[in-house]
N, C-alpha and C positions, 0 to 999 in steps of 0.2 A: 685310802685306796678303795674305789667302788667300781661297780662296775653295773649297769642296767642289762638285763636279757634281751636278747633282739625282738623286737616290734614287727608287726606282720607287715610290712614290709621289707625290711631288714631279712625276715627265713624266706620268703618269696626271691630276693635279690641271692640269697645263700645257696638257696634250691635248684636255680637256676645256674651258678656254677658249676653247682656238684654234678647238675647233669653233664652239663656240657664237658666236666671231665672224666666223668664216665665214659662217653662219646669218642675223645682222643685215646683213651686206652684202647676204645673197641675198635680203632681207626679209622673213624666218620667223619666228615666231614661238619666243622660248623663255621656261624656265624659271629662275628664279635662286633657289637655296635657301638659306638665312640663319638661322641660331636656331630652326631647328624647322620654319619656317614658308616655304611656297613661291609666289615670285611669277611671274606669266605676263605676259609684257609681248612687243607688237611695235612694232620700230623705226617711227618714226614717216618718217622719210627712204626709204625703202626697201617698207616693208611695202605691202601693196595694203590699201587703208584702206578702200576704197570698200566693198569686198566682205562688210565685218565691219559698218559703222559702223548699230546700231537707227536706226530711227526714230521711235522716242519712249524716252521715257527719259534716262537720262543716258547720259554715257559718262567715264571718267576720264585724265587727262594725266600724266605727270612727265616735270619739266622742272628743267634744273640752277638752280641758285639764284642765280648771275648774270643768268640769260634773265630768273630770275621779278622780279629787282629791275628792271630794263628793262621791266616790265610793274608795275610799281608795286606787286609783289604781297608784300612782303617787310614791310609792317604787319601784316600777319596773322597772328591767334598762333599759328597754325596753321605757317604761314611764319618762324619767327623763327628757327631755328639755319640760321645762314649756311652751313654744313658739308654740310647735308642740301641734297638733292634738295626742288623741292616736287611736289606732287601736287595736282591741279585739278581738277573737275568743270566738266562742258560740257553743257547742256540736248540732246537730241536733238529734232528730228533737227538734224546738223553734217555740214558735206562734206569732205572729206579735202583739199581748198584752204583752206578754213578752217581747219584742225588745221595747215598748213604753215605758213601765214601766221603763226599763234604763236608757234610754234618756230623759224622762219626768222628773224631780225631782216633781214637785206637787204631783204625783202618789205615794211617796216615803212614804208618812203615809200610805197610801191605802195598797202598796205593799214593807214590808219594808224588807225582806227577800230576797237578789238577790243574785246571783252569786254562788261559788268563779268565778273570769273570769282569765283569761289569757292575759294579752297583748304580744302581738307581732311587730318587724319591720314594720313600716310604709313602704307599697309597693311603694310610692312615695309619700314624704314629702311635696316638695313644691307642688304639685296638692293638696295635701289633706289639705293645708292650705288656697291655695283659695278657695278648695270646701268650709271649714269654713266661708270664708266672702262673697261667695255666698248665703250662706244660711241666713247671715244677712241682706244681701242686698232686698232677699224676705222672709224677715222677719220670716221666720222659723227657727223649734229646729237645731242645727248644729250637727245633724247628717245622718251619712249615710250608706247604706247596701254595701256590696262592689259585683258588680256583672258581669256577663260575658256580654251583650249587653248591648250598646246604642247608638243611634243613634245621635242627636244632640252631639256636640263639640266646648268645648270653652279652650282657653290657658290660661295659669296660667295670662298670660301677661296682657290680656285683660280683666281682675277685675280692675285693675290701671287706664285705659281709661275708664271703666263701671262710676270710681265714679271722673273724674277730672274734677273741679270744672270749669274751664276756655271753659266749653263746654257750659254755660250758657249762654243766652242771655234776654235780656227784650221783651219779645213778645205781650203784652196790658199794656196801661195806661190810666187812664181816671181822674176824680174829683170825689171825696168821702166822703162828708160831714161825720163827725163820730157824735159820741155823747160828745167826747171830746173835739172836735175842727169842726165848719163845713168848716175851711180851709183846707184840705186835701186832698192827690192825691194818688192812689193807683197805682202800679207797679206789675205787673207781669212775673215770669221768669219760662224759660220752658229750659230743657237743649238738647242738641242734643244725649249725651248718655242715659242717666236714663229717666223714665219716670213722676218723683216727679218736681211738681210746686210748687214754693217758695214763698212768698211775702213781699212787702216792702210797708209799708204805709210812707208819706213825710206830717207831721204837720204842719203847720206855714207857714210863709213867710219866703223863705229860702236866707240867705244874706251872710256876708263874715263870720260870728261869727260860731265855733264850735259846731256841734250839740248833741243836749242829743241823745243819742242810746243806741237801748233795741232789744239785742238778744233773741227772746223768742220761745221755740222750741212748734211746736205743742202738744197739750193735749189735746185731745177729751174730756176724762171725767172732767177736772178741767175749761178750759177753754168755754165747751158747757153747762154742767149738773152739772156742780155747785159742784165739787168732795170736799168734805174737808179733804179727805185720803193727796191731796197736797196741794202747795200756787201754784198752776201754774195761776190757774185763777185769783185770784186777783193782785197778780205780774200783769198780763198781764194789768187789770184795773189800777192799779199805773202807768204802764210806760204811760200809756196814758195821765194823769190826769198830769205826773211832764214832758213830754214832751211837752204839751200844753202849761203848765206855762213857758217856755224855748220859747227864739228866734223860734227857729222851731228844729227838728230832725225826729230823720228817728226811725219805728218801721220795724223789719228785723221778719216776720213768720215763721220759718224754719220746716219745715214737715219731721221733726227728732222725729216721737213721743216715747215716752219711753226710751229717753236718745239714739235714735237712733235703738233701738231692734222692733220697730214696736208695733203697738197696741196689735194684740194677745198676744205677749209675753208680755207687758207689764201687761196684765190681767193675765198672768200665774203669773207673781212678786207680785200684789194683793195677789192674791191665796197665792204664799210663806210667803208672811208679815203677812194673818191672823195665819200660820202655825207658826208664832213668829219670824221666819227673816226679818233682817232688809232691807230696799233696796238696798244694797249694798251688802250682801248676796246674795239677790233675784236672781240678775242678774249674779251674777256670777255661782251658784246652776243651773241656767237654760243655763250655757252657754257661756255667753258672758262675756265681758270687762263690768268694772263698770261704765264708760261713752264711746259710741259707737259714738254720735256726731262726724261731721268733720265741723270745723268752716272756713274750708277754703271755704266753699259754702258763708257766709255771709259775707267773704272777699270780693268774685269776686262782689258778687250784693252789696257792697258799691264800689268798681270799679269801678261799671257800672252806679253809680249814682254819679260818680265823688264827693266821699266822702273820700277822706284821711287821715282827723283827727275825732277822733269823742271823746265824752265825755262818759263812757261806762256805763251804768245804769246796774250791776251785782256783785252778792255776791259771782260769782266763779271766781277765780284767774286763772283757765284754761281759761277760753274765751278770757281773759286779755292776754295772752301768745299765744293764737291760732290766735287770730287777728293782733298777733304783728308778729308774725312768717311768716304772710303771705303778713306782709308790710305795714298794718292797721298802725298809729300812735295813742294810748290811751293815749290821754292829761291828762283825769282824771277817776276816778274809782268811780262811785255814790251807795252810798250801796241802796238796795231796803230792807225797812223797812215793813212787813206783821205780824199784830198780830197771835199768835199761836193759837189753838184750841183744844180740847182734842185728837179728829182725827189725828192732823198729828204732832203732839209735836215732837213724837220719832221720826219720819220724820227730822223732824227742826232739830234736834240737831243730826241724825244719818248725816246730809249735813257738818254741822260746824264739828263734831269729827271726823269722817272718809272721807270726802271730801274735806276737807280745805273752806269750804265756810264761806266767812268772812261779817262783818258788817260793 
């Protein structure tokens, strides 16, 4: 397992996303270049809608191709590569509650009466497919207005450098007595593209024996505020408790909250689940892929902590695979055993049915 640091153009191509995701959270408008040809889109979550939207005419949408099958829109031939983003046209004049109510699915009880809509050709595909993972990247709705200005610009290309993994480095270490163990060291990673800090806690006294490892992605509500909607919190308390009991091993914090879709959306999937969706719905109703994680980040930081076998403390068969894929060797598979709860039962068993997660 290696991995080279990005080359200057590689953090030029990095830099360049990050702005331009900066941009869609301030609600700017940008530009996405692709095959020659350049698309001008403003987030639709963010942007001030009002201020653009004609009054006669049309005006155009893209929207991820999950939203559009929750909108019945994925008959369309225009609509039919599942891969693709779609692209819609809207009569003028539209208010910018309207334009949310689409793309929002939460708002879908509130406002359940939409359209008909119309899709149309994607004005360029591959741009409007990185606008999509730009929009995951700062963590908002993946949509967007299609419009004639913007000023910032980024290439399809440089989403790929925004998020590679090998741009990571360890930048603080210290000693970290926990409550599990006060033999511990803590590890901090900062990347040169993204702006997300990762971390690695190191248990025990670490000698030539295989370590217990526990990929565990950030949860604000389950891990700070005691959530029992999930098991993220006490998972997180067990890998501590069977890592300590172990030679030594590494705890990996990955600041992927909500399966990687970010915190707000993660509270929009709440919202869908009390509407009776399951999380696996949730996520996809709002957008996204049913796990957004890239486990090649907790690759490079066991790279970087010269950890190349490890013993994997997880009930998901994907981590198992993302770690092998990226060169990791999984000697063993350690199931994480968490009593259920009435809160998060359908949880528990929507991970096993529809996710593969095993014991």
């Amino acid at each position: 397992m290696s991995a080279a640091p990005l080359d200057g153009g590689q953090k030029s191509a990095a830099r360049r996303a990050a702005r331009a995701i900066d941009a869609l959270r301030r609600g700017w408008p940008i530009g996405v270049e692709a095959e020659g040809q350049r698309l001008e889109l403003l987030p639709v979550e963010t942007g001030a809608l009002d201020a653009i939207l004609p009054q006669s005419g049309s005006v155009s949408l893209i929207i991820s191709a999950t939203r559009a099958d929750t909108l019945k829109l994925l008959n369309q031939l225009s609509a039919a590569d599942p891969s693709l983003p779609i692209q819609i046209r809207l009569p003028a004049p539209v208010t910018a509650a309207e334009i949310l109510a689409i793309v929002d699915p939460v708002l879908d009880m509130r406002y359940p009466m939409k359209g008909p809509f119309q899709s149309e050709p994607l004005a360029n595909p591959a741009a409007a497919k990185a606008a999509m993972e730009l929009a995951r990247h700062a963590a908002l709705l993946p949509a967007f207005l299609i419009v004639e200005e913007a000023e910032d610009s980024v290439e399809a290309e440089d989403v790929a450098a925004y998020a590679d993994a090998s741009a990571l480095t360890i930048s603080a270490h210290a000693r970290l007595p926990v409550a599990a163990n006060a033999e511990a060291h803590i590890y901090g990673f900062r990347s040169d593209a993204d702006a997300t800090d990762h971390i690695a806690l190191v248990v025990g006294k670490r000698d030539e024996s295989i370590p217990v490892v526990r990929l565990h992605s950030e949860c604000l509500t389950g891990d700070v505020l005691g959530s029992l909607k999930c098991d993220c919190g006490p998972q997180l308390h067990a890998a501590l408790e069977q890592i300590s009991a172990a030679t030594w091993g590494v705890l990996l914090y990955l600041r992927q909250e909500g399966r990687g879709i970010g915190l707000i959306n993660k509270l929009r999937a709440y919202a869908l689940q009390d509407q009776g969706f399951d999380t696996v719905d949730a996520n996809q109703r709002l957008g996204f892929a049913i796990d957004a994680r890239d486990f090649s980040t907790a690759a490079r930081m066991l790279e970087l902590l010269n950890v190349p076998k490890v013993r994997l403390m997880t009930n998901n068969p994907e981590k198992v695979e993302g770690l092998e894929a990226c060169g990791v060797t999984v000697e063993e598979r350690l199931p994480v055993r968490i009593a259920a709860n009435p809160h998060n039962e359908f949880y528990l068993d929507t991970k096993r049915d529809r996710t593969g997660h095993q014991l």
